[in-house]
C-alpha positions in Angstrom: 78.8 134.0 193.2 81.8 131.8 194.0 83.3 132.5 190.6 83.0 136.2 191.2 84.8 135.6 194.4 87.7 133.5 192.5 87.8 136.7 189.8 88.3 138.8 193.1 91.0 136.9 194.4 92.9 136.3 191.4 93.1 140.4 191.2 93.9 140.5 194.7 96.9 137.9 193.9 98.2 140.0 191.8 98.4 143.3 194.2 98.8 141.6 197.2 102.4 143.4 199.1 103.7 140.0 201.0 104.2 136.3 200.3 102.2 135.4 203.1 99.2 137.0 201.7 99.7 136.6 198.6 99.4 132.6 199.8 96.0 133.4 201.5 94.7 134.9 198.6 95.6 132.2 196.5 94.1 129.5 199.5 90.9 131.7 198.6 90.9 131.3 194.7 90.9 127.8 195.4 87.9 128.2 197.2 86.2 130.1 194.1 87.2 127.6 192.0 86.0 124.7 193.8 82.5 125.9 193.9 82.4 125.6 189.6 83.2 121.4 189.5 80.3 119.9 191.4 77.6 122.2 189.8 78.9 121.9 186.7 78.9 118.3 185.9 75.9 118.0 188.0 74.1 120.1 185.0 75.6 117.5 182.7 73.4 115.1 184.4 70.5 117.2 184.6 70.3 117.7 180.8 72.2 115.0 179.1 71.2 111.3 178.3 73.6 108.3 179.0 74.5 108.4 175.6 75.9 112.2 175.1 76.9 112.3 179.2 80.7 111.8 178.7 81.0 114.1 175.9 79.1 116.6 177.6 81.4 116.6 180.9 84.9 116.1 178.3 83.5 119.4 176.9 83.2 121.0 180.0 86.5 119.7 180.9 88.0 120.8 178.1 87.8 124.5 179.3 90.8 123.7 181.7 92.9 122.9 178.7 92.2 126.0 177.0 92.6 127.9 179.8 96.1 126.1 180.7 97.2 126.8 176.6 96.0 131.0 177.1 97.5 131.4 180.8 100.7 129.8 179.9 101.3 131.9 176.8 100.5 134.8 178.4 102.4 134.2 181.5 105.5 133.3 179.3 104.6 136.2 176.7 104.3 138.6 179.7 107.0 137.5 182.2 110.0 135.9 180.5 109.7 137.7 177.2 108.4 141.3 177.9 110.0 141.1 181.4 106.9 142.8 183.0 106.2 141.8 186.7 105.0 138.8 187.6 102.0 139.9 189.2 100.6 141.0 185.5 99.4 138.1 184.2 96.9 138.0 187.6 95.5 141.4 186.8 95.0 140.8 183.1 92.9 137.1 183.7 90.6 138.8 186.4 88.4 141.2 184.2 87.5 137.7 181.9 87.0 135.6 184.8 84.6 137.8 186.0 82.9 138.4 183.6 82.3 134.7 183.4 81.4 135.1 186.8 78.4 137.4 186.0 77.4 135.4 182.5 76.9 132.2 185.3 74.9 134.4 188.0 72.2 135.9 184.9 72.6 133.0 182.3 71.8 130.2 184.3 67.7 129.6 185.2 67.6 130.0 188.9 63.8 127.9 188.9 63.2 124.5 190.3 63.6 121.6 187.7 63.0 118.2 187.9 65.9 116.0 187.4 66.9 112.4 186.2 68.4 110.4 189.4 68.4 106.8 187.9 65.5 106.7 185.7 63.6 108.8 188.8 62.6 112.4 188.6 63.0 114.7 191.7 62.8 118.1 191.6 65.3 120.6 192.8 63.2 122.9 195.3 61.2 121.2 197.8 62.4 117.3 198.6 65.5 117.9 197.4 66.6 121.1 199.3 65.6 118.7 202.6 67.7 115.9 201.1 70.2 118.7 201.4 70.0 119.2 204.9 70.1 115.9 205.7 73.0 115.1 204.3 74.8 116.8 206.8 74.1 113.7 208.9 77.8 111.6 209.2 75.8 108.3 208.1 74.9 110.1 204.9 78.7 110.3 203.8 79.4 107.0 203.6 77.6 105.8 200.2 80.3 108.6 199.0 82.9 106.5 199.9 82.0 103.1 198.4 85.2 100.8 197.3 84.5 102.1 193.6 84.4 105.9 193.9 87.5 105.7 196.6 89.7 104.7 193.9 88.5 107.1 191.4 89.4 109.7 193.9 92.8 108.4 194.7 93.8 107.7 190.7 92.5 111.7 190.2 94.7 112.5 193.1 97.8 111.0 191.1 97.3 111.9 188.2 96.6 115.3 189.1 99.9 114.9 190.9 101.4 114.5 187.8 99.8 117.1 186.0 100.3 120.4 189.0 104.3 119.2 188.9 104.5 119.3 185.3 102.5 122.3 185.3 104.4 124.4 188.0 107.8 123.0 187.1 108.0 122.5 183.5 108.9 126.1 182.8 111.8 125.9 185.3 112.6 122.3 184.0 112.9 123.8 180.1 114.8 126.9 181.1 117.7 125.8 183.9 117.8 122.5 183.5 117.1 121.7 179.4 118.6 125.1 178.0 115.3 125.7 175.7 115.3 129.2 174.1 112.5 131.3 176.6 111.1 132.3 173.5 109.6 128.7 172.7 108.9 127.7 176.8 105.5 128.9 176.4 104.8 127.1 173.4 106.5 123.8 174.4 104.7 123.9 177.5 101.2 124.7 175.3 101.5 121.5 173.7 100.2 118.8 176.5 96.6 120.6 176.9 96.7 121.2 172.9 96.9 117.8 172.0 95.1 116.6 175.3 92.1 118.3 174.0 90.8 116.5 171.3 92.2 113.6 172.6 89.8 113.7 175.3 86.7 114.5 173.2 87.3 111.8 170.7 87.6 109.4 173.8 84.6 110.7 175.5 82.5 109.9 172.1 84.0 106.5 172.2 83.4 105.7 175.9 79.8 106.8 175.6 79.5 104.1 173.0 80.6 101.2 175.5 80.3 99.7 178.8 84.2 99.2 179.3 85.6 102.4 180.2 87.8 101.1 182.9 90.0 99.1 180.0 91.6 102.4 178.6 92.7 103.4 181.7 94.7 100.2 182.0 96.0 101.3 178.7 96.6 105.2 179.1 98.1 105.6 182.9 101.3 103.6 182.1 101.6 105.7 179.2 101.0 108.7 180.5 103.5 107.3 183.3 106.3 106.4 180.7 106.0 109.9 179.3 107.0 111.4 182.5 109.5 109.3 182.9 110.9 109.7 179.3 110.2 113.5 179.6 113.0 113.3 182.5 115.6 111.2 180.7 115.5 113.8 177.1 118.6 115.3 176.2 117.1 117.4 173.6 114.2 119.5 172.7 112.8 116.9 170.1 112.9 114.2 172.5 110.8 116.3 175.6 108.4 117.5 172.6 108.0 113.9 171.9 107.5 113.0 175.0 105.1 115.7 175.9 102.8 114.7 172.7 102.3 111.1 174.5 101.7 112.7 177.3 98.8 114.7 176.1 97.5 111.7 174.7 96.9 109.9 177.7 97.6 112.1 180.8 95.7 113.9 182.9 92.5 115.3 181.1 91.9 112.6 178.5 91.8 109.9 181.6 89.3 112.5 183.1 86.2 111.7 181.3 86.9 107.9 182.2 86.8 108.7 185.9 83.6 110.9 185.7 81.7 107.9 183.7 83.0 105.7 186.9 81.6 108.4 189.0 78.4 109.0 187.4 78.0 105.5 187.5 78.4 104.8 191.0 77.6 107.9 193.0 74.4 108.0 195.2 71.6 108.7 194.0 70.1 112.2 194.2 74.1 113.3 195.1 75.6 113.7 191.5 76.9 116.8 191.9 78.1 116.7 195.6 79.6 113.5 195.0 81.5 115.2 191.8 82.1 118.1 193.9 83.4 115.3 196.7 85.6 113.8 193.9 87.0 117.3 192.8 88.4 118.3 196.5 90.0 115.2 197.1 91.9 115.0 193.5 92.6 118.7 193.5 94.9 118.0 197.4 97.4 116.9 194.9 98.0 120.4 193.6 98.6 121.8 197.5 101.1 118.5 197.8 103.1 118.5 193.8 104.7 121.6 193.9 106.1 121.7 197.0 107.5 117.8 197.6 109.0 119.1 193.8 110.7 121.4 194.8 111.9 119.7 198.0 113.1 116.9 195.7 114.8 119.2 193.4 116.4 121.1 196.1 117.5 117.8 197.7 119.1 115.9 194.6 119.6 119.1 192.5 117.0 117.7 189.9 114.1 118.4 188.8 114.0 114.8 186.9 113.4 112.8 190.1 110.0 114.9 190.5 108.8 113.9 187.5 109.9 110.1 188.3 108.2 110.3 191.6 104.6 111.8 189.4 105.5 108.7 187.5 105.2 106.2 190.5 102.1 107.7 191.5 100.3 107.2 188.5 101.0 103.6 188.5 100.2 102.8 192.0 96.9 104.9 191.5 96.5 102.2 188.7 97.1 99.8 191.0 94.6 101.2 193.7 91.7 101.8 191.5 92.0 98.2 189.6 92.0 96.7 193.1 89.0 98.7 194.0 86.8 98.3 190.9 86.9 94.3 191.4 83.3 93.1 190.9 82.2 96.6 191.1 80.0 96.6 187.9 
């Protein structure tokens, strides 16, 4: 039901008659949306082993690059080329979304099953309904917010950061500030998910093949850093399409799948998907945060460029805050 509610909304965003609601509504689709993470990857642990987990949530994750490639090239297709209003692209999404909506409410089996919790099996009606309820409890929240799983969430939160600013203000960034032809914005922007995408899923094959996920993000969060940084400083469009591949290589979603092996890993017990659902929220207050303090910046210093550096900084001192808090985690 809740992604029958984010269908609605996203309609509603696209007939609302004032900013102010239109800001509600889109407060709301957030709320649709957030009730998809938790459940989802909790399913992944339901059904897959240890050895296919990390492919099976990069898969799942993958859905939010192929949804950025389709809703950016219609938005640009719709908007800047065809000049239609900008509410269109809202309308057209909602009809598919719910649909989605309907295939999740009938396709899924709504019976009990038992689940694997650490080599344990608990089934989902009964104990674990009660488990529910108890959680409730303020004592119960803490095992969510062990040292290991706090800097998970505060490296998603940068580098979702990263990813909402780019997002939001790389259209702007190509067109006022970078003179790109509107014709190839949408296609320029396409190209991080595109190349983030199987990126990811070959790295989720790898990383459920070893113990040592941790070491690539040492590795892929100063380069995703340095492309943000570099993406800033081009002068031309080869350089910011260079700069966007290496992005896609190691931003946002192919670092994902090493987080959600670190969160699999160490959430409690019996609280998979709530602590998924936890780790979602907390990463996803970046995208409230990005596109605002960008703009502020930009209207500030009359550049977008310093955004991007400031997306930059994050990433590394969400580095820095998750290696402090994975020491002799495990």
């Amino acid at each position: 039901m809740g992604f029958i509610f984010f269908a609605v909304m996203t309609f509603l965003s696209g007939i609302v008659p004032t900013f102010t609601l239109f800001l509600l509504v889109r407060a709301l689709v957030g709320l649709g949306q957030g009730s998809f993470y938790g459940p989802a990857y909790g399913l992944i642990n339901e059904n897959l082993s240890d050895r296919h987990a990390t492919l099976g949530m990069a898969i799942i994750n993958s859905g939010q690059g192929v949804g950025q490639i389709l809703g950016t090239l219609l938005a640009s297709t719709l908007v800047i080329q065809n000049q239609d209003h900008w509410s269109t692209p809202f309308l057209v999404i909602a009809l598919p979304t719910v649909m989605v909506g309907f295939l999740y409410l009938y396709g899924l089996p709504k019976e009990g099953r038992s689940i694997r919790y650490g080599g344990k099996s608990v089934n989902t009606r009964g104990g674990q309904q009660q488990s529910l309820i108890s959680s409730l409890a303020p004592k119960i929240w803490r095992p969510f917010f062990e040292r290991p799983l706090i800097g998970a969430y505060w490296l998603l939160f940068c580098s979702i950061y990263g990813q909402i600013a780019m997002l939001t203000w790389l259209p702007t960034f190509l067109l006022g500030m970078k003179n790109i032809d509107q014709r190839f914005v949408g296609l320029i922007a396409s190209i991080v998910p595109l190349i983030a995408i199987p990126s990811a899923l070959i790295l989720a094959k790898k990383l459920d093949q070893t113990a040592h996920a941790r070491r690539f993000l040492y590795l892929f969060v100063p380069l995703s850093a340095l492309a943000l940084v570099l993406g800033s400083l081009s002068q031309n469009s080869t350089q910011i399409v260079l700069a966007l591949i290496l992005y896609g290589l190691t931003g946002k979603m192919t670092i994902d799948p090493l987080l959600l092996q670190v969160i699999r890993r160490h959430a409690p017990k019996g609280r998979v998907a709530t602590t998924f659902g936890l780790y979602n929220f907390l990463g996803m207050l970046a995208s409230i945060t990005a596109p605002y303090l960008t703009g502020w910046l930009t209207d500030l210093t009359g550049s977008l460029a310093v955004g991007f550096d400031l997306a930059a900084a994050l990433l590394l001192l969400g580095l820095l805050g998750f290696g402090l808090s994975q020491r002799n985690a495990g």
